[in-house]
TORMARKE-898445 format. One record per atom (N, C-alpha, C, O): residue in one letter; y, z, x. Coordinates in steps of 0.05 Angstrom, whole numbers, plus 5000, padded with zeros to 4 digits. Layout:
<nodes>
AYZX...
</nodes>
This chain:
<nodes>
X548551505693X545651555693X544551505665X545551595645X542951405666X540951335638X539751535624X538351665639X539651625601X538051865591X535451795599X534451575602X534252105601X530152035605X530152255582X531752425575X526452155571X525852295543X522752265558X521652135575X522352475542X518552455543X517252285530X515152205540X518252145500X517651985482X519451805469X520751885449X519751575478X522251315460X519851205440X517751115447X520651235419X519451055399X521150875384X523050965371X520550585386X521950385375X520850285344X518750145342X522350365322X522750345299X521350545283X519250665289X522450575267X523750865250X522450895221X523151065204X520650735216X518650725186X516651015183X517251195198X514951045171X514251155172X511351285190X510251505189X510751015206X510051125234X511151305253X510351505265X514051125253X515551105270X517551465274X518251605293X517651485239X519051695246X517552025238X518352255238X515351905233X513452205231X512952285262X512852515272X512552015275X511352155308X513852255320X513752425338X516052165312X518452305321X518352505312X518552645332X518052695286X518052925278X515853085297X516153275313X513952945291X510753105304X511853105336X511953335345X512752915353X513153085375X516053255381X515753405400X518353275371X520553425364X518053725355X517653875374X517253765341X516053935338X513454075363X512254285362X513453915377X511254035389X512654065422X511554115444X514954025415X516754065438X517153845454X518753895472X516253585452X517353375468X520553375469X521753465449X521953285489X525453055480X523552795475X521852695490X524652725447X524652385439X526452365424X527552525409X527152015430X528551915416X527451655400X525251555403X529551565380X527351415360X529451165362X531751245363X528950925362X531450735362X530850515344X528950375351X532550445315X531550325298X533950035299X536250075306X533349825294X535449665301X536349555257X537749355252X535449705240X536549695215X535749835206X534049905221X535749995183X535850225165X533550505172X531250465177X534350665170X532750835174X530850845162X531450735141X527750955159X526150915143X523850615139X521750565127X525550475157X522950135152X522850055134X524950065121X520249915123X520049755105X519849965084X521449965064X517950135087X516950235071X519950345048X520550315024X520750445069X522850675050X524850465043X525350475019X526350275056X527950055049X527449905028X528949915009X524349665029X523749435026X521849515022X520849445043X519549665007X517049655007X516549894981X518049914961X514250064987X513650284979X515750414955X515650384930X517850584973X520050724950X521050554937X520450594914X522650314939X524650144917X522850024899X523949964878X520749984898X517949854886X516950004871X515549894855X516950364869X515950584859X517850604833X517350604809X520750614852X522950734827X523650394809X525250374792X522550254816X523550024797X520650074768X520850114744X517350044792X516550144775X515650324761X513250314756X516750484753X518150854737X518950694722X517950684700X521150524729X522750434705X521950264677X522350284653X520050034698X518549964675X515650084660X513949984646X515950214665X512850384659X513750564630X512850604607X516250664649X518350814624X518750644591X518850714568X519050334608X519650124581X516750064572X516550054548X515450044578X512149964572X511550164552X510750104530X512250494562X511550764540X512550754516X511350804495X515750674520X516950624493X516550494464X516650554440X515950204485X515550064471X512950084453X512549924435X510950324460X508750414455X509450694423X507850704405X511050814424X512651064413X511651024394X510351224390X511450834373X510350844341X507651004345X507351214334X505650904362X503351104366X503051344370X501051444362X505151514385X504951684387X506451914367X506952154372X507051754339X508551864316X512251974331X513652174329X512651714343X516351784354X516951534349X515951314355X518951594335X520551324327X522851264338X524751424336X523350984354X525250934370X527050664346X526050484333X529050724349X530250554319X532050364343X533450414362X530950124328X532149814348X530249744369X528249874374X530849564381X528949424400X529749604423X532149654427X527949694436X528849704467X529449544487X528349334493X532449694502X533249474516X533749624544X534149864545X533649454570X534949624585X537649484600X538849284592X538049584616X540649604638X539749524670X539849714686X538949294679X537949194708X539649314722X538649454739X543049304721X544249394738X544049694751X544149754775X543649874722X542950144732X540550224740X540150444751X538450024736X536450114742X535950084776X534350194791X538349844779X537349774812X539350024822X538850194839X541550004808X543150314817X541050604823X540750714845X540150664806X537550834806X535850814834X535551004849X535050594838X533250554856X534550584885X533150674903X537650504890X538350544910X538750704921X538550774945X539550834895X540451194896X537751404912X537951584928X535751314902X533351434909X532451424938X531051584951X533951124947X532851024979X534751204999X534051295021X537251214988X539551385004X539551665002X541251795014X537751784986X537252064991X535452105015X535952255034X532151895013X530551975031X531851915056X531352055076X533751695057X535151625087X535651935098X534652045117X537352025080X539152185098X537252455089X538152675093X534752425078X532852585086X531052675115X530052885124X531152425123X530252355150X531252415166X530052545183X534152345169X535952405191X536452625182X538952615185X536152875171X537053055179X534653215179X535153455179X531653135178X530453225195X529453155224X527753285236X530652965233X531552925260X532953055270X532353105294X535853205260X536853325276X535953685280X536653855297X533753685248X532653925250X530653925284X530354065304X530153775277X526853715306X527953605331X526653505349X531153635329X532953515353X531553175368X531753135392X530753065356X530252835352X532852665365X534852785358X533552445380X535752325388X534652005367X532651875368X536551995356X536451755340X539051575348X541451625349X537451285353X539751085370X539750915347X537950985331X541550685340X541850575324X542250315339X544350275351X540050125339X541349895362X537549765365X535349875360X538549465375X535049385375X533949465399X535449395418X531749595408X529249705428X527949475433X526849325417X528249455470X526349255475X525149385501X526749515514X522049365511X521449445532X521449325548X520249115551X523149435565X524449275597X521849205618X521349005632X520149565614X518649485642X517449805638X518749975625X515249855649X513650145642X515850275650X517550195665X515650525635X517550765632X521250665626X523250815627X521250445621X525150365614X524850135590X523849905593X525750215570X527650105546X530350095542X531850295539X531049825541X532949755538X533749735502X532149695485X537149785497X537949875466X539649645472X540749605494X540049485449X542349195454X544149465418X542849535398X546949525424X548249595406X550449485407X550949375429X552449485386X555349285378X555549375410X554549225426X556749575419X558249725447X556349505467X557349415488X554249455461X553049285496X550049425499X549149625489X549349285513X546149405527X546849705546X548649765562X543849875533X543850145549X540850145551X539150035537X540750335577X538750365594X537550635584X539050825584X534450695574X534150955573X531150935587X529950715588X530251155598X527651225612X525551385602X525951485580X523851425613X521251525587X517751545600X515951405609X518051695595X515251775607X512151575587X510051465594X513651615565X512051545543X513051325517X514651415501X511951025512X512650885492X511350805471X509450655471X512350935450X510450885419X511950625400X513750655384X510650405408X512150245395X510950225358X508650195350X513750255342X512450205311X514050015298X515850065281X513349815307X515949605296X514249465273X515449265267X512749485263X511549445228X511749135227X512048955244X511449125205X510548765199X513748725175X515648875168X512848455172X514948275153X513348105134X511747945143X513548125111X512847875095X512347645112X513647555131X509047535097X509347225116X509347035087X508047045065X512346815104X512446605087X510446355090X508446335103X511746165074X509445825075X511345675089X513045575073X511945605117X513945465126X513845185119X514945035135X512745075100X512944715093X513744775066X514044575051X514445105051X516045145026X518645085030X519445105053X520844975010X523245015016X524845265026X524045475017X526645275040X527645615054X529645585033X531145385034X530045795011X531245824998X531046204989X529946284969X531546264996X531346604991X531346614966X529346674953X534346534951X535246604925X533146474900X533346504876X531346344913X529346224891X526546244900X524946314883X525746184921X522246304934X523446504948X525246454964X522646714945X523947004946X520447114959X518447024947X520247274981X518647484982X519647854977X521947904969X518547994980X518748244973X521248344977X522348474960X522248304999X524348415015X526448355001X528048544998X527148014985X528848074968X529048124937X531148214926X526348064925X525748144895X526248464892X526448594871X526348534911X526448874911X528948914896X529449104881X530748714903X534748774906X535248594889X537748574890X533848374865X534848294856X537048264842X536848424823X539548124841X541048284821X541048194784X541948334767X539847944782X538847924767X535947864753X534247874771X535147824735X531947804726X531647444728X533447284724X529247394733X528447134719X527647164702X526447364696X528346864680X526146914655X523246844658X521646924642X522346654682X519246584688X519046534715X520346374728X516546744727X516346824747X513846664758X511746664746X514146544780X511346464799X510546674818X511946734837X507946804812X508346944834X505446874850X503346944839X505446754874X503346704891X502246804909X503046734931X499647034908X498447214920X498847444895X500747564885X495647414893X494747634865X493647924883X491948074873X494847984909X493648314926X495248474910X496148444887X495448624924X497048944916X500248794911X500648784886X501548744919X504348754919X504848524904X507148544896X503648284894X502948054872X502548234846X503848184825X501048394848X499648504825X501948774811X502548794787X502748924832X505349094816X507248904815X508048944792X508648704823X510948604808X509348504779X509848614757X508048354781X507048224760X507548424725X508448374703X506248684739X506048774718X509248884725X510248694714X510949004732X513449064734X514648834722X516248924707X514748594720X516948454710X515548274681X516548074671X513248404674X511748424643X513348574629X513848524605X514648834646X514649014630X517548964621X518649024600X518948824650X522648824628X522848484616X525048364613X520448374611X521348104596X520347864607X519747724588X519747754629X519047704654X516347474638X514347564627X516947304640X513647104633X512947094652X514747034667X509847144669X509247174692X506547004693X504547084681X506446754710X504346774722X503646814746X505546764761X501146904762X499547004785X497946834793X496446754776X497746754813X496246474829X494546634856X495346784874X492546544851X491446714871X488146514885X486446384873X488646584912X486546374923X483846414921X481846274922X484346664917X480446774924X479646714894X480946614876X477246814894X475446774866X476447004847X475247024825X479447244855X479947454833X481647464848X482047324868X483347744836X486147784841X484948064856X482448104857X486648234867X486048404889X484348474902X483948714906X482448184914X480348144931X480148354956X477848384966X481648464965X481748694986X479748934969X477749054977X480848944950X478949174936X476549134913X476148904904X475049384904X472449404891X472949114874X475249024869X470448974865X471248814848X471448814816X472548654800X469749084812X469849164784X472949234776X473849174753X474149324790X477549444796X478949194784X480649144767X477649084798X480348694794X478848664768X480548644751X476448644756X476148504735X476848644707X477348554685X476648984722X478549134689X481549064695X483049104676X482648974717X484948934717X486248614707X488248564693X484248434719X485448174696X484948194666X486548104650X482948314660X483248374630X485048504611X485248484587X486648664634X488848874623X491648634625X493048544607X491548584654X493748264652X493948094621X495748104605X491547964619X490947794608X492147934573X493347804555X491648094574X490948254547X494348274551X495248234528X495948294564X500048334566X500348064564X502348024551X498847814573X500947574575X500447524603X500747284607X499947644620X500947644643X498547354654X496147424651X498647174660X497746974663X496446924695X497946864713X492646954701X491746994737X490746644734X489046514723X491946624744X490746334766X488646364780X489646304802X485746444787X484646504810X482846324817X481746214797X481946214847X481646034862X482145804847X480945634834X486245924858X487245624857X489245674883X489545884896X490545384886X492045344908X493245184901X492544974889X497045294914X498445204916X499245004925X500245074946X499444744923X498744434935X501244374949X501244274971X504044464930X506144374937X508244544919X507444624897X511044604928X512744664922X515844574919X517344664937X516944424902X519344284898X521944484883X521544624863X524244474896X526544564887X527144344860X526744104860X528144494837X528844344823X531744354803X533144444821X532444354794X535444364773X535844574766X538144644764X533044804757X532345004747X530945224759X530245414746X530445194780X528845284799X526845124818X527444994838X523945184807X522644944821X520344984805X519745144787X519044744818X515944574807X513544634824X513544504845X511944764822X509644834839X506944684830X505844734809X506044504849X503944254837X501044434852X500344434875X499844584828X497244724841X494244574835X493644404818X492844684852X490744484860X489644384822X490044524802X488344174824X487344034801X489543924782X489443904758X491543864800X494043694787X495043894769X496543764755X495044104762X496344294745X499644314759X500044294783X501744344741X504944364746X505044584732X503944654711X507144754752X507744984732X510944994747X511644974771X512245014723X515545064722X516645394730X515745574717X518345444751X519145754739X521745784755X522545624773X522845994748X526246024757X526146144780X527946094796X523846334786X523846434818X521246404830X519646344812X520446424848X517446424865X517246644879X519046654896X515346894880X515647124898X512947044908X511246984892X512447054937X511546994956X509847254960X510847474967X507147234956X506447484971X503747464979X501747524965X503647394998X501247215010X500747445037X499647375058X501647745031X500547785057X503547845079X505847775077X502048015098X504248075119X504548025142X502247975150X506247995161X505347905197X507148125210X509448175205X505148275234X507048415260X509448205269X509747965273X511348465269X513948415275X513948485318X515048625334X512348325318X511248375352X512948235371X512848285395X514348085364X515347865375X518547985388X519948165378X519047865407X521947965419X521648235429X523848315436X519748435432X519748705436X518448775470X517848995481X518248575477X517948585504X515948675518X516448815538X512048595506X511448595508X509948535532X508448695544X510548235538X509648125567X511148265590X510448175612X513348515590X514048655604X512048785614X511948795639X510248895603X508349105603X505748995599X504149165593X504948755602X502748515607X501248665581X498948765582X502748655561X500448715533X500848395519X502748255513X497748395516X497548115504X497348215467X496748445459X498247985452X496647975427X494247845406X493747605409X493247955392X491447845377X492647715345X492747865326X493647405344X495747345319X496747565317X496347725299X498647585339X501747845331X501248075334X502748245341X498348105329X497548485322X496948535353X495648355365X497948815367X497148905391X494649045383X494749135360X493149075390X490849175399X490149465403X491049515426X489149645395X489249935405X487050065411X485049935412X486950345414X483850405414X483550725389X485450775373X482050825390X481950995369X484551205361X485451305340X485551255402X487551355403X490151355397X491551545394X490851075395X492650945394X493850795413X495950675408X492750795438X493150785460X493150375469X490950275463X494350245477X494850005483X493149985518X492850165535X492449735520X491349765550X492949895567X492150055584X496449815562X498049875594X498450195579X498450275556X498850305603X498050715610X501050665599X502650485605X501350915577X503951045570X503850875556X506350905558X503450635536X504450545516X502950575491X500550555493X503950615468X502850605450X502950425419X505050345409X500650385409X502350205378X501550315364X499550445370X502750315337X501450495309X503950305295X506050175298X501550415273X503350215248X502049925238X499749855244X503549815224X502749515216X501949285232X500649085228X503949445259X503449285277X501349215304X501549045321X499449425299X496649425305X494649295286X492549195295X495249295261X493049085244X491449275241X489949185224X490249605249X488449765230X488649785203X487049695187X490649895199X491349855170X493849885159X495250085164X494849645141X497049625139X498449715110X498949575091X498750045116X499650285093X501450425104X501550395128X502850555096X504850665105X503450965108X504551115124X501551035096X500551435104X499351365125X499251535143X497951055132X495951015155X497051025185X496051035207X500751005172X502450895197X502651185203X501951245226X503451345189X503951645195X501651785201X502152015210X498551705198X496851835211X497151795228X497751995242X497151495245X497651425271X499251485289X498751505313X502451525269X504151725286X502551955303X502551935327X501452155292X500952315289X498452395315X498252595328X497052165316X494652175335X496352075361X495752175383X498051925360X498951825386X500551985402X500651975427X502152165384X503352315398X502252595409X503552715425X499852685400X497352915403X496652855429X496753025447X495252485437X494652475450X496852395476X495952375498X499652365472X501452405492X501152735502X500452815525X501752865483X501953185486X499453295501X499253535508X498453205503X494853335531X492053325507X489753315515X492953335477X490953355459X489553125464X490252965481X486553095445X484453015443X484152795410X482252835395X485952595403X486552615369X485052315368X485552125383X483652335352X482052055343X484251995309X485452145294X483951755310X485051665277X482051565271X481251345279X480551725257X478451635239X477651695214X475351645205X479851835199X479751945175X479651705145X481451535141X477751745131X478751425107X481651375101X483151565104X482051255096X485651155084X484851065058X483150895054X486151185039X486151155021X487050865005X486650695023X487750744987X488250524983X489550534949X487750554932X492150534940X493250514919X495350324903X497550284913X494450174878X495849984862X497750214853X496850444853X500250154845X501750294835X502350054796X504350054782X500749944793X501349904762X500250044744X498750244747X500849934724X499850204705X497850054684X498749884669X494450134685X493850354694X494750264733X495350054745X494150544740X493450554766X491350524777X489350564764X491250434805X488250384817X488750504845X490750504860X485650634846X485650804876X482650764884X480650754870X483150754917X480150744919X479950854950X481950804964X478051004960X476751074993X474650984991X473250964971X474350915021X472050915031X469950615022X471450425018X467750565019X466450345024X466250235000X465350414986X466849944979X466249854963X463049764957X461549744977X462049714935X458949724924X458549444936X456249374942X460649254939X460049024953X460049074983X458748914997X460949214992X460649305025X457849365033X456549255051X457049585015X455049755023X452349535021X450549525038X452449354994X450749234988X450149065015X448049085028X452548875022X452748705051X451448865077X449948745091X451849075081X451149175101X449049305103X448549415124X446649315075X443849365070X443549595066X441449715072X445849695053X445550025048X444150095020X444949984999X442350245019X442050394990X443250534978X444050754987X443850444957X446350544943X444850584917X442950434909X446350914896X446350894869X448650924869X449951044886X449550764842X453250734835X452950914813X450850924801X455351064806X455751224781X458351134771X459750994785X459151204745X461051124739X461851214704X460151204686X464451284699X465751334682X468051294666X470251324676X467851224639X469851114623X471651294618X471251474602X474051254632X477751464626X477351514602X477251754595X476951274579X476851394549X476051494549X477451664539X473451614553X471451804544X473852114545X473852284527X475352124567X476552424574X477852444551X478152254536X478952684544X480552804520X482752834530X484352844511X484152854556X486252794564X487352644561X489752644555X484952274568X485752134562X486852024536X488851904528X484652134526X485752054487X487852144483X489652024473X487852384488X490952574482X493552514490X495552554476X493452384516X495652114524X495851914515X498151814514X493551774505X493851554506X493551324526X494551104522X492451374543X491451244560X488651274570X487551464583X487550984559X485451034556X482950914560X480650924552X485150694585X484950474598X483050574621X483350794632X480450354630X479450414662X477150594669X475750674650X476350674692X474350794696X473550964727X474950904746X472151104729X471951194768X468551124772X466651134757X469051044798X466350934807X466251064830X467951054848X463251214829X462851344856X460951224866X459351154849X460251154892X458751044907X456651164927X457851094947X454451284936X451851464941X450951344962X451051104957X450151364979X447451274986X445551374981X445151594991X443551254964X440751304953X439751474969X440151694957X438451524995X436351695014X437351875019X436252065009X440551945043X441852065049X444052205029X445752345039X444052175004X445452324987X448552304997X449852454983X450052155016X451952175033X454052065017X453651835008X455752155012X458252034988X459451765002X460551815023X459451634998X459951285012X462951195001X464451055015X463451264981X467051144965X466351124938X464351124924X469551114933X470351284903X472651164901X474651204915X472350944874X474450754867X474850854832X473450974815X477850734833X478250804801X480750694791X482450614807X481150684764X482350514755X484150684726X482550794711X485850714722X487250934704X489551084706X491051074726X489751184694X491351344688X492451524704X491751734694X494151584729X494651794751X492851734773X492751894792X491651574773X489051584787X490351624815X489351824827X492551464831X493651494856X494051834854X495151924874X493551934842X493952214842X492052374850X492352594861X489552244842X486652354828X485152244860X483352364871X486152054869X483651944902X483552114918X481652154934X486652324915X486352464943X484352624947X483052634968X483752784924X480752934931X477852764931X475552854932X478552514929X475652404939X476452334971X474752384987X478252264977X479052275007X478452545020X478052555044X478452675012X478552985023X475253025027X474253105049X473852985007X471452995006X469652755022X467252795029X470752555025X469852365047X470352415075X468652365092X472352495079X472952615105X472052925108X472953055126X470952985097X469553175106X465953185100X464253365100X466052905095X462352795102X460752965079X458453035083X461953015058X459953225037X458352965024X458952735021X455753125016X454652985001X455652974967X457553094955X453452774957X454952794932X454052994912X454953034889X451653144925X450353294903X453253614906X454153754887X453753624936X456253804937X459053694928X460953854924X459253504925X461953374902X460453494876X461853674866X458353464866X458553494840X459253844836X460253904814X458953984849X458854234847X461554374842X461954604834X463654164849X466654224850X467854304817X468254154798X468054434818X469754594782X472154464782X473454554801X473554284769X474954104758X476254134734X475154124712X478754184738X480054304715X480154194694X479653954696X480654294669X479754204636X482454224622X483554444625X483654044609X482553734607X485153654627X487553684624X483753544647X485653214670X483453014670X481153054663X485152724685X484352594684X481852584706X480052424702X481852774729X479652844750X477852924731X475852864744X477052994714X474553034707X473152774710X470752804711X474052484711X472252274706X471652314730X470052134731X471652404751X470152384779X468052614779X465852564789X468452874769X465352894773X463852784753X461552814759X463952684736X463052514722X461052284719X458952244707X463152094743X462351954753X459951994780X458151854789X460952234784X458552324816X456352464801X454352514815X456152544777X453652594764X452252384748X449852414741X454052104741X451851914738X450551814762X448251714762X451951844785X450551684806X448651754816X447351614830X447952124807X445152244819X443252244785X441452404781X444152034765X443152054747X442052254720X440252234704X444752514727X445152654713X447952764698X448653004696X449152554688X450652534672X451152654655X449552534641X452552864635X452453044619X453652874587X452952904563X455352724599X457952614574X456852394580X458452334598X454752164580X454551914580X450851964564X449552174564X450251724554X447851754546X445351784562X445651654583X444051854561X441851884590X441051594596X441151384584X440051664622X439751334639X436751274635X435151444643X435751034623X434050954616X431351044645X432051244658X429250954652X428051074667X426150904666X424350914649X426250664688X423650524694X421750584704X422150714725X419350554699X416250624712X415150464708X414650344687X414450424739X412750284749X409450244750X407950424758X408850084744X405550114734X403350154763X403349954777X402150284769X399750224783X399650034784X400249884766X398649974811X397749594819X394649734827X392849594835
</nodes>
């Protein structure tokens, strides 16, 4: 006889294995069936190995900084790639077996083998032992996305490399192509600035992390630019040749640029494919299934969350979604409509919620923007970092806090309470009212939410046009 569960969820990221927790906890039987490493991209290939590499260089960036801060480091700084990727692995195999043993806290059944859906209520597990049959009232599929490559590039892993394997490198290049200036273009870039790395950044749009505010990208090519770090923007990649040394990349306006590796990061695609979808007559939209606020897929009992719906492709957004899908298995009522936050992990850092000044503008909103220079804080000076700024966003009439971007120092630290405050619809004259501890780097946010109602305390007063009688 086949096991039956209340809830099979296929793949184990951090969609995948929060809604496993959240219903283990709320008393469901589920089981979670991952067909490679526990944890997904995120914890494997993504997020964590990308964090602790960059610690590492951030660590070498400070050092190399030490004369300023009256500490003297005697000799050049050097590091150790091998231990550092040691380091990093070390870090991924704790959260593993962090996971799994809160699975067996939340009695969670965890299969090890690939999940495919047979047919409403039966999934099939292909493991070394052979195909098994399990049954299910309920299917949350979170099978996440994959790097998308350029298939008329040469297939060469060890030299056009996307994320998945730059993560594991075992050695450095000395000159890096890296094509796609988003989020995951933009931390290697500065990650492999920091251990030696000549880097240039090629990027199609008119700036480099076009997904976000644009004031964000333009303190951030200046900070590039100001390391070495070299942005290509609206250019394109024409062609790509293997060569003696690596390869030759011929970018638009006959420009050649030489380099030893190519990291690919142009973006991601649902991993939708082979999961047995037309079992269960769910169509897709380019790869991404389709959902509704709930999480809920057209055919009854199935569900998607994760990357692989195309809402948003973050790993806390995957675990909100966990989280609503399985509420709404359980008899609850759970919308996913909370902002998702959005974070660069280079240094400085960049964070942002909710609506950009170019959004609001497009969509005919009245907006006053506020905004504040990190240097100005005494924290900042006192660190030394002193890089960047926070931009709060208003609507003019309705006083309604609209988004809150920033650029600095901790800042992935510093968004959550503008998330908190967007999701809970306050205005901004009640942001400003919030007591903010003395001296962090959060002080530039009320700061910033008191220039935007044009009362600024630490900035010079705002000039004041008047209008003449007609």
């Amino acid at each position: 006889m086949s096991k039956h569960f209340n809830i099979v969820i296929i793949g184990s990221g951090p969609g995948g294995y929060v809604a496993a927790l959240k219903a283990g906890q709320m008393g469901a039987s589920v089981a979670i069936i991952e067909k490679n490493k526990v944890g997904g991209t995120c914890l494997n290939v993504g997020c964590i190995p990308s964090k602790a590499l960059l610690a590492s260089a951030h660590l070498l960036h400070q050092i190399y900084r030490a004369g300023e801060f009256g500490v003297q480091v005697s000799g050049e700084p050097t590091f150790d790639w091998t231990k550092i990727q040691s380091r990093k692995d070390r870090v991924i195999r704790m959260l593993q077996n962090g996971v799994k043993s809160l699975f067996t806290a939340r009695k969670v059944e965890h299969i090890a083998g690939e999940g495919k859906i047979a047919s409403p209520g039966i999934v099939t597990v292909s493991t070394t032992k052979g195909v098994e049959e399990i049954t299910c009232d309920n299917i949350i599929l979170a099978v996440g996305s994959r790097p998308a490559v350029i298939p008329s590039w040469p297939d060469d892993r060890d030299v056009i490399c996307t994320s998945d394997e730059a993560l594991h490198w075992k050695t450095l290049p000395r000159d890096l192509l890296i094509v796609g200036g988003g989020i995951i273009g933009c931390e290697f870039a500065c990650m492999m600035q920091a251990f030696g790395v000549k880097v240039n950044v090629v990027e199609l749009m008119p700036r480099i992390l076009p997904e976000l505010d644009e004031h964000l990208a333009e303190e951030m090519t200046k900070i590039f630019t100001k390391r070495g770090i070299k942005c290509l923007v609206g250019t394109k990649v024409e062609d790509m040749k293997l060569g003696a040394n690596g390869v030759e990349a011929t970018l638009s306006g006959e420009v050649s640029v030489n380099a030893d590796r190519v990291l690919v990061a142009v973006g991601r695609r649902p991993a939708t494919e082979g999961v047995g979808l037309e079992n269960v007559n769910i169509t897709t939209d380019r790869g991404f299934v389709r959902v509704d606020d709930g999480m809920r897929t057209p055919t009854k009992g199935v569900y998607c969350i994760g990357d692989a719906n195309g809402r948003c492709l973050l790993a806390h957004a995957a675990s909100a979604q966990g989280v609503v899908a399985v509420e709404n298995i359980m008899g609850h009522n759970a919308t996913y409509d909370a902002p998702i936050p959005s974070c660069v992990y280079t240094f400085p850092e960049i964070a942002g919620v909710g609506m950009t000044q170019k959004q609001a503008k497009e969509q005919g909103i009245p907006i006053s923007v506020g905004a504040f220079p990190i240097g100005y804080l005494g924290k900042a000076m006192a660190a030394g970092e002193t890089e960047g700024f926070m931009k709060v966003i208003r609507h003019r009439h309705s006083d309604q806090l609209l988004g809150v971007h920033m650029i600095g120092h901790n800042v992935t630290e510093c968004i959550a309470a503008a998330g908190a405050m967007l999701h809970q619809k306050v205005s901004v004259r009640e942001l400003v009212q919030v007591v903010i501890a003395h001296p962090t780097i959060s002080e530039a946010l009320r700061e910033a939410t008191e220039d935007a109602l044009g009362m600024a305390l630490h900035l010079p007063p705002r000039k004041v046009v008047r209008m003449s009688a007609q």
